[in-house]
C-alpha positions in Angstrom: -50.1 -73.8 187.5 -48.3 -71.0 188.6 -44.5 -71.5 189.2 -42.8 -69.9 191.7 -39.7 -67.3 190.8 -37.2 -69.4 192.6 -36.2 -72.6 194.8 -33.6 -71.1 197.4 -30.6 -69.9 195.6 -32.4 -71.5 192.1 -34.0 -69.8 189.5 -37.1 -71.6 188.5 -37.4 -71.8 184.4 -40.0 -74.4 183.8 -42.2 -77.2 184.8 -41.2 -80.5 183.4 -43.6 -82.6 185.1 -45.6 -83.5 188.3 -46.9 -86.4 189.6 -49.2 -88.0 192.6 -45.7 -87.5 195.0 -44.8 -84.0 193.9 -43.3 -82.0 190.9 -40.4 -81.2 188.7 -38.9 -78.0 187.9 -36.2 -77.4 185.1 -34.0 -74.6 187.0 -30.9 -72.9 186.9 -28.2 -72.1 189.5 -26.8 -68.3 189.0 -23.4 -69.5 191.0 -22.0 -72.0 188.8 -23.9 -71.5 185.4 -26.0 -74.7 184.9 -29.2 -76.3 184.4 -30.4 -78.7 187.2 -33.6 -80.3 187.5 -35.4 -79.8 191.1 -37.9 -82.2 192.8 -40.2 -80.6 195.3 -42.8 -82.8 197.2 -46.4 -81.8 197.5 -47.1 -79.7 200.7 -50.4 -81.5 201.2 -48.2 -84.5 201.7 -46.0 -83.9 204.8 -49.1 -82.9 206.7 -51.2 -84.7 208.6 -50.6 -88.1 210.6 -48.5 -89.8 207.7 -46.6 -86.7 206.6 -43.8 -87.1 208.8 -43.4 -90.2 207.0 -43.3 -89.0 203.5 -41.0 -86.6 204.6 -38.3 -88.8 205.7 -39.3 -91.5 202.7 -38.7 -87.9 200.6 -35.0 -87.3 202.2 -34.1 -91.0 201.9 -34.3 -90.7 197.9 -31.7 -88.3 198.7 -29.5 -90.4 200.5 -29.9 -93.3 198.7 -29.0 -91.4 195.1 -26.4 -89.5 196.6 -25.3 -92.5 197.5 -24.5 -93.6 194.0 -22.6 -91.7 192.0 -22.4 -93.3 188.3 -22.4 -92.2 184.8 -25.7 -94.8 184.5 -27.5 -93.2 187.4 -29.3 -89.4 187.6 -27.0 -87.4 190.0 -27.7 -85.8 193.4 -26.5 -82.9 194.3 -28.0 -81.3 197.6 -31.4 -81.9 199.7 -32.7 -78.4 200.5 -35.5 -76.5 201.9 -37.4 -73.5 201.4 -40.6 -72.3 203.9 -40.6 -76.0 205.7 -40.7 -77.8 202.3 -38.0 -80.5 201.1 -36.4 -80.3 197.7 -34.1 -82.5 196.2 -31.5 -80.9 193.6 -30.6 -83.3 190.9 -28.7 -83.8 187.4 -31.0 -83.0 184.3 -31.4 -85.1 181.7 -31.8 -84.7 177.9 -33.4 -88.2 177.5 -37.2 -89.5 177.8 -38.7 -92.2 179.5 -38.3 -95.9 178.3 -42.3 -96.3 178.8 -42.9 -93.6 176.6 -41.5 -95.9 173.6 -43.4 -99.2 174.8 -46.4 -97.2 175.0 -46.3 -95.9 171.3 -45.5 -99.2 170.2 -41.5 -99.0 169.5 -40.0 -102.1 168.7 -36.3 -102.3 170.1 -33.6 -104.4 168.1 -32.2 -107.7 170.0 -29.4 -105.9 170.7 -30.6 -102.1 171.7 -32.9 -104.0 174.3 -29.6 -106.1 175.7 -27.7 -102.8 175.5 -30.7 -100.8 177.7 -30.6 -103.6 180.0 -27.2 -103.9 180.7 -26.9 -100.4 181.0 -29.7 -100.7 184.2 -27.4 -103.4 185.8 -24.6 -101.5 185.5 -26.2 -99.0 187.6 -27.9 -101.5 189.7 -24.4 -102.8 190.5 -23.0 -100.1 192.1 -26.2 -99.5 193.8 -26.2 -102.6 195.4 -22.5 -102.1 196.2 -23.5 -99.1 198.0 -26.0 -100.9 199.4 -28.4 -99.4 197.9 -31.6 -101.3 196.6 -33.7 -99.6 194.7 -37.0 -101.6 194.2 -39.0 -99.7 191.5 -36.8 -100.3 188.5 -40.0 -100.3 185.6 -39.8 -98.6 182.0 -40.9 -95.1 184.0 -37.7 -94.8 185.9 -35.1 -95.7 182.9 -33.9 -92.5 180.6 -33.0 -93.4 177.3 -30.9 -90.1 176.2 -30.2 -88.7 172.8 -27.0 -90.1 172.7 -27.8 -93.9 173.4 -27.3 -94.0 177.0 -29.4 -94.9 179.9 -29.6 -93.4 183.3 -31.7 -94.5 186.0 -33.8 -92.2 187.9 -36.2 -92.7 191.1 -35.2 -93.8 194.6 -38.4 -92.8 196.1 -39.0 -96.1 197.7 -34.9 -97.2 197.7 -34.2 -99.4 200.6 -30.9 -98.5 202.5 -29.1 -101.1 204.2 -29.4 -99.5 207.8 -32.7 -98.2 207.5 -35.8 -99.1 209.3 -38.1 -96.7 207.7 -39.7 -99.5 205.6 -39.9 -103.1 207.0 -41.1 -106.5 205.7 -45.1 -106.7 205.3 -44.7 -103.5 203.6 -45.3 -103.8 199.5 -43.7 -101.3 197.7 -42.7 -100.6 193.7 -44.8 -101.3 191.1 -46.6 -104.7 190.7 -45.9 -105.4 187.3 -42.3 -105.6 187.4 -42.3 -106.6 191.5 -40.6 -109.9 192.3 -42.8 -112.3 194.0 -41.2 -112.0 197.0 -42.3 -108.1 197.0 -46.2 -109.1 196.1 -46.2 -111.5 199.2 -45.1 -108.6 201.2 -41.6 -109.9 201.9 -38.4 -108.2 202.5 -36.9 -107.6 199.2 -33.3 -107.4 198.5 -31.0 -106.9 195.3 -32.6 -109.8 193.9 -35.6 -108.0 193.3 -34.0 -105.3 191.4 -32.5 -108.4 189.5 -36.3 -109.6 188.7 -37.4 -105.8 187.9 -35.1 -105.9 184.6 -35.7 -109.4 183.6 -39.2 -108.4 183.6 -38.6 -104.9 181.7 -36.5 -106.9 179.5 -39.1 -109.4 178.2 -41.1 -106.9 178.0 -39.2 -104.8 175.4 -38.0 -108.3 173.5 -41.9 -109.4 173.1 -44.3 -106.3 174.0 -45.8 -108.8 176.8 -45.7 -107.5 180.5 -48.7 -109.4 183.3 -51.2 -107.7 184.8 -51.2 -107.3 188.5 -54.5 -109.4 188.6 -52.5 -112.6 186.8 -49.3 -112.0 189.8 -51.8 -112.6 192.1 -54.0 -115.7 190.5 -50.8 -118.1 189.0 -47.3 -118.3 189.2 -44.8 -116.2 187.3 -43.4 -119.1 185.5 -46.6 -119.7 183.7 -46.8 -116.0 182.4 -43.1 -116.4 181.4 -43.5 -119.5 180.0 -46.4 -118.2 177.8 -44.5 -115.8 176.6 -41.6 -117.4 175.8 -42.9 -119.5 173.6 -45.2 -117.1 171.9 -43.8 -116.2 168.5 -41.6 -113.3 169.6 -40.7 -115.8 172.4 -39.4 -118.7 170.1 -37.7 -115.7 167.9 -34.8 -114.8 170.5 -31.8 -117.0 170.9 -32.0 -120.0 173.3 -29.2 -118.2 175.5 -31.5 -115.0 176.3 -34.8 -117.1 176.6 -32.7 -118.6 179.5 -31.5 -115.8 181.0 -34.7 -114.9 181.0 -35.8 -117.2 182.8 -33.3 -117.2 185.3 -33.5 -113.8 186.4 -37.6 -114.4 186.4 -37.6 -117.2 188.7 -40.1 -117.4 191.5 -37.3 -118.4 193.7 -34.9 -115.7 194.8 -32.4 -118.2 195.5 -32.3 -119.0 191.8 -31.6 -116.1 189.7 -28.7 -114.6 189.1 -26.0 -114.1 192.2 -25.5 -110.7 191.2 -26.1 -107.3 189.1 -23.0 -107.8 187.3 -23.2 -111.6 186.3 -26.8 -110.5 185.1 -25.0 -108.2 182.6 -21.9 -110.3 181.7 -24.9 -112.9 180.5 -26.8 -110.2 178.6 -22.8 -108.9 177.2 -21.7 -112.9 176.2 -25.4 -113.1 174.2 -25.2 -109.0 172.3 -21.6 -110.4 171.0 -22.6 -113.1 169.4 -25.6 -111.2 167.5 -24.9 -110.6 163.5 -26.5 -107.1 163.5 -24.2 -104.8 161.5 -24.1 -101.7 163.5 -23.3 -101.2 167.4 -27.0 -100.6 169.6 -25.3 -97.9 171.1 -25.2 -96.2 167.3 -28.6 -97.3 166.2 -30.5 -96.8 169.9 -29.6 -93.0 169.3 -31.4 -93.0 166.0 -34.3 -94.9 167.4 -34.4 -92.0 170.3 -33.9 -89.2 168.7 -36.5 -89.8 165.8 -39.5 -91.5 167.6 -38.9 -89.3 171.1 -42.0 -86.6 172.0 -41.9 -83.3 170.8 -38.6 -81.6 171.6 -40.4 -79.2 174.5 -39.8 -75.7 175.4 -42.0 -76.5 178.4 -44.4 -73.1 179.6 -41.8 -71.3 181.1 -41.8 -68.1 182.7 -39.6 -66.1 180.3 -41.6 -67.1 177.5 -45.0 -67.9 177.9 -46.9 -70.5 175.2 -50.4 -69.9 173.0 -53.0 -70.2 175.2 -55.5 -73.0 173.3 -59.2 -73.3 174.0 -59.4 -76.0 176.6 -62.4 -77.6 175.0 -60.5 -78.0 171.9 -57.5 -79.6 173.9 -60.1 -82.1 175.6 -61.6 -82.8 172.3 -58.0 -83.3 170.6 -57.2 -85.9 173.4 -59.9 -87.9 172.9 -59.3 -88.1 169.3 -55.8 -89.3 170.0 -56.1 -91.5 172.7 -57.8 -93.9 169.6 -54.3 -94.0 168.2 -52.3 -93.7 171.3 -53.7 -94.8 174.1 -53.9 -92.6 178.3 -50.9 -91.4 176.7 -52.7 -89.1 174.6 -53.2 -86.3 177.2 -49.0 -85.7 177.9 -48.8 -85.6 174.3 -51.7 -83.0 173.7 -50.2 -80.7 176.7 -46.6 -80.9 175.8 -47.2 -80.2 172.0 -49.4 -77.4 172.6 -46.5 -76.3 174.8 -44.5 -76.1 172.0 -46.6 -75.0 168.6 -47.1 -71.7 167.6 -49.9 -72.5 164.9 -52.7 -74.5 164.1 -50.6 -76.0 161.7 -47.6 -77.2 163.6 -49.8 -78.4 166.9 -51.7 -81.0 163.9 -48.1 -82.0 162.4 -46.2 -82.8 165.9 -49.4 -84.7 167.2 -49.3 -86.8 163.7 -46.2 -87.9 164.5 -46.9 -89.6 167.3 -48.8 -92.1 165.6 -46.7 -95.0 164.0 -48.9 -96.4 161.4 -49.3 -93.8 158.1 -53.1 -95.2 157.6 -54.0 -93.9 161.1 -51.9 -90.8 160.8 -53.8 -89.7 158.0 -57.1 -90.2 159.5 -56.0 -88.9 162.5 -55.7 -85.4 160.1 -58.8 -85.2 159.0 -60.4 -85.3 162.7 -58.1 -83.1 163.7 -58.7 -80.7 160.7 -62.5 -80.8 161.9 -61.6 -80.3 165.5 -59.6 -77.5 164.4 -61.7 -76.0 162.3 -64.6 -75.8 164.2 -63.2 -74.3 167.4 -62.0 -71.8 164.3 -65.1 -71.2 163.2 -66.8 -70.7 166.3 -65.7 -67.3 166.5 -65.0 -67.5 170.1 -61.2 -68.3 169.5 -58.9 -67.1 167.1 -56.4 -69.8 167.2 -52.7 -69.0 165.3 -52.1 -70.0 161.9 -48.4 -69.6 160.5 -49.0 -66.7 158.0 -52.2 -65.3 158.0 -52.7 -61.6 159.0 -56.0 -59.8 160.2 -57.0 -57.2 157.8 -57.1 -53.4 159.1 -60.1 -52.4 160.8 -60.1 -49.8 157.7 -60.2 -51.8 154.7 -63.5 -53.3 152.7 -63.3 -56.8 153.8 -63.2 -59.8 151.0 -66.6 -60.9 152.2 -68.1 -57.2 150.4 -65.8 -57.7 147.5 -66.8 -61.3 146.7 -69.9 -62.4 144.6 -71.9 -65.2 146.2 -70.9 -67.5 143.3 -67.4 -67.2 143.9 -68.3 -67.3 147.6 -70.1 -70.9 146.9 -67.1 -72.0 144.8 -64.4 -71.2 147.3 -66.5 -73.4 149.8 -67.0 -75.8 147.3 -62.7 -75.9 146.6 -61.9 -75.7 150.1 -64.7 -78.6 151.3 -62.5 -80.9 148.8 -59.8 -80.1 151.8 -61.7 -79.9 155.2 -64.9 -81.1 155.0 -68.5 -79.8 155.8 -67.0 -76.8 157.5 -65.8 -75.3 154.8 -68.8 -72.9 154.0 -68.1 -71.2 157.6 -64.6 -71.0 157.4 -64.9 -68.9 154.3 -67.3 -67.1 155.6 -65.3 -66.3 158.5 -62.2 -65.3 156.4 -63.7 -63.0 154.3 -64.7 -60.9 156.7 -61.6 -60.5 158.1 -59.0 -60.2 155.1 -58.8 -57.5 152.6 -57.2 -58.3 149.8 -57.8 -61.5 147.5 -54.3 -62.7 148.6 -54.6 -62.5 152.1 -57.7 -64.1 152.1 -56.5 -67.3 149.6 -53.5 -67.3 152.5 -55.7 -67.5 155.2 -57.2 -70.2 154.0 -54.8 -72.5 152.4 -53.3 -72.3 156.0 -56.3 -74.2 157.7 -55.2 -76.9 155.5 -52.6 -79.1 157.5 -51.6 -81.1 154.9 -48.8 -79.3 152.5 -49.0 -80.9 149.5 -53.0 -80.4 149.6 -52.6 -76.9 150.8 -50.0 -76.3 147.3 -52.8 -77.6 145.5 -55.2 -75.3 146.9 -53.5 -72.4 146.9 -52.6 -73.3 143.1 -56.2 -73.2 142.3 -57.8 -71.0 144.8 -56.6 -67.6 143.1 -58.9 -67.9 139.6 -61.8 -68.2 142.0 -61.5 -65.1 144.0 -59.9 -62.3 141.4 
């Protein structure tokens, strides 16, 4: 998409995401010399008969954020406008989203998933103190930043304590982590948001979360109850599996009386844990090292590789086996970010947990790769190689058909089937034997196999 040169007085830099409500835009504000993040709802939205609505739902995230100033929350600074359309001027984060690590199968420590949760409370405290409730706290709205904090982001469907603009019958949030009281379509109050974290809580403890289908067919209790005495269940001390419980309870009335004795439950069970380093120490490990690619999202300044979109769609597929739907924000933010064939294989490797699928992972890739390489329709970026002067006798004149056959022969050990073309391919457009062995050896993700080959490659093409 095309991003326009500026928001009002903001200097648009980048896209960091978009969604079905509207989109992000990293930004930066010439007056005081800082980088903001700016939300801007779709136009297509605040026509018709229900866009005066989304409008005003729109400016309430304002209010209700602005509302809440704390070091656990994303900041608000200003609702503007430019040509008619809303835009709401926020902090931005260094962090990623808590369902990005539940998604690629990250296990959290006892204690890092008590120290994420009661870093949600403490935000939900104030909040509610503000009275604020925000009624969409799921894994997608938590920030989990490099340093081992948590912010919480998202008041899109905030309730404020004087406002009419949604009443009871309504259902709003997201019905996974919704509170029964929300899925019946009844008022919800700070007790929801109570419910929301027990629920993201179990789900980081034991990897379990319900399906909307089961919320609707059999009572929370017996999903919970399931769980709880599933083997990752019976493996947490009998003081969390009850405050579990408790702030899971079909009964409003009977969870916790407040954000704040939630935590102080959650705080009582991390200290007595025997786990020899702080969560706040270790949760900055765990971020840092299994986070997505560190983006330089397409910006304007600096535009990115342009990859063949079939290749891209085929690439997706292939790692949507490993990964899951998260496989197409992974694709489109790490070829964002690589410059090379090479590097766009390494960072999408890395995504993937377990070193046997990894590895096979590779070798589709390397195909993938290779073929939209050999098609001659692209040339995609390798790291090193350089096209040969239009000038020079190519490799592919200088070459007998023997050595041809064994190079292809070598290289198939590496990359399969394709081999035969990609030599072909290279020999034509390198000039010296060099060149040519470079050229190669970089199609060859893997480095300790591309050593190899470029070790033995040379004898075959003097």
């Amino acid at each position: 998409m095309n991003l326009p040169e500026r928001l009002g007085k903001y200097q648009v830099k980048a896209l960091l995401g978009q969604g079905a409500m509207g989109v992000v835009y990293q930004c930066f504000d010439p007056d005081i010399e800082r980088t903001v993040a700016i939300k801007v709802v779709h136009p297509h939205l605040q026509r018709g008969s229900s866009g005066e609505e989304s409008v005003e739902r729109f400016r309430q995230e304002a209010r209700a954020a602005a509302r809440c100033q704390h070091p656990n929350i994303v900041t608000v600074y200003e609702l503007g406008q430019q040509q008619g359309n809303d835009f709401i001027v926020m902090e931005y984060v260094q962090g990623e989203e808590l369902r990005y690590f539940l998604e690629t199968g990250q296990q959290f420590s006892t204690g890092e998933c008590l120290h994420i949760a009661g870093e949600v409370l403490a935000a939900l405290a104030h909040a509610h103190q503000q009275g604020v409730v925000h009624r969409d706290i799921k894994p997608a709205n938590i920030i989990l930043l490099d340093n081992g904090g948590v912010k919480v982001a998202d008041f899109g469907v905030a309730r404020l304590d004087q406002s009419e603009l949604t009443l009871a019958g309504n259902m709003v949030g997201t019905p996974t982590y919704m509170a029964p009281e929300g899925l019946r379509g009844e008022r919800v109050d700070f007790r929801g948001d109570l419910y929301s974290v027990g629920m993201v809580l179990l789900e980081m403890l034991t990897g379990c979360k319900p399906q909307p289908q089961e919320l609707f067919s059999r009572p929370v209790a017996e999903f919970v109850g399931g769980v709880l005495d599933g083997e990752r269940g019976r493996a947490l001390p009998a003081s969390l599996r009850e405050t579990i419980a408790t702030a899971l309870a079909d009964d409003a009335g009977q969870r916790f009386e407040s954000a704040q004795a939630f935590r102080e439950r959650l705080l009582d069970t991390a200290r007595s844990l025997d786990e020899e380093r702080s969560a706040l120490e270790t949760l900055s490990e765990t971020v840092v090292a299994r986070r997505p690619v560190a983006l330089e999202h397409a910006s304007i300044d600096n535009p990115r590789t342009e990859w063949p979109a079939a290749m891209l769609e085929t690439l997706e597929q292939t790692l949507a086996g490993y990964v899951g739907p998260l496989a197409r924000i992974l694709v489109n933010h790490s070829a964002t970010r690589a410059g090379s064939v090479e590097e766009l294989g390494r960072v999408l490797a890395e995504k993937i947990p377990d070193p046997g699928e990894r590895e096979e992972f590779m070798t589709r890739f390397r195909h993938c790769a290779l073929a939209h390489q050999c098609s001659g329709e692209h040339s995609l970026p390798s790291a090193g190689a350089k096209r040969a002067p239009a000038s020079s006798t190519c490799m592919a004149e200088r070459l007998s058909a023997e050595q041809m056959e064994q190079l292809s022969t070598l290289l198939a050990y590496y990359v399969g089937p394709l081999a035969r073309n990609l030599v072909q391919h290279k020999a034509r457009s390198a000039s010296e034997p060099e060149q040519f062995i470079a050229a190669l050896g970089e199609c060859i993700p893997s480095e300790r196999e591309r050593a190899e080959f470029l070790a033995r490659a040379p004898s075959l093409a003097g």
